[in-house]
N, C-alpha and C positions, 0 to 999 in steps of 0.2 A: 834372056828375052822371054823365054816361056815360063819364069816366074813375074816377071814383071803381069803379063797377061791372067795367071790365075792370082793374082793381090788384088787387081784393080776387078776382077768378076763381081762383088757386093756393088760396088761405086756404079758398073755398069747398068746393073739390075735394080739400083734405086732408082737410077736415071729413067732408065726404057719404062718401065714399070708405073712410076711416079708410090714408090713406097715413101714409108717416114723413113728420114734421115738416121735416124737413132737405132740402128739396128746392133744386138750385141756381141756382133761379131762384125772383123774386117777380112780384107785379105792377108792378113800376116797370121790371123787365127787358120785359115783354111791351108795356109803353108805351114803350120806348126802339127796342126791335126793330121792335115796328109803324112806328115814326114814322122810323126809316131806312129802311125799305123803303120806306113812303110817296114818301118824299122822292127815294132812286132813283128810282121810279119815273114821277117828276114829272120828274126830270133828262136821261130817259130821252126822255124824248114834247116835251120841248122840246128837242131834240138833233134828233131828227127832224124836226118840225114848221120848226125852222131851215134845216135841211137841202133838204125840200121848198121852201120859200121862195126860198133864194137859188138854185135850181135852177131856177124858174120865172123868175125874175128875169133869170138869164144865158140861158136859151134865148130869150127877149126881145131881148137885144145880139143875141146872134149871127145871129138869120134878121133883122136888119135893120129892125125896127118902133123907134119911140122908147119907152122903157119908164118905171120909175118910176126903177130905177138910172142912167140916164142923165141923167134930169132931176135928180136928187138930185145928180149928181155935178157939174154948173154948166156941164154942155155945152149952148146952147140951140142947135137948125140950123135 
């Protein structure tokens, strides 16, 4: 239902408006563009969130404690 509603937002907005018909974009562009941005944006925060991770992980090795990457990795001491 709630894409049905943003598709037809251009159609509604030529209406009310009284725009030219010929605009070059519809609602299936503004569901395509939303949903690549979305999806950046998902790409985006798990690039980070990765990032963060393996950074806690390695500060873990290096001052010397046993971590989870070391145990993962089939060293037991």
């Amino acid at each position: 239902v709630y894409l049905l509603f943003v598709a037809l937002i251009p159609t509604v907005l030529i209406m009310a408006l009284g725009l030219n018909a010929k605009l070059p974009f519809g609602g299936t562009t503004i569901l395509i563009i939303a949903g690549v941005g979305l999806d950046t944006l998902r790409q985006a925060k798990a690039q980070t969130e990765q990032f963060q991770y393996t950074g806690f992980l390695l500060e873990n090795v290096e001052s010397g404690t046993k971590s989870l990457l070391s145990t993962v990795g089939g060293s037991h001491e």
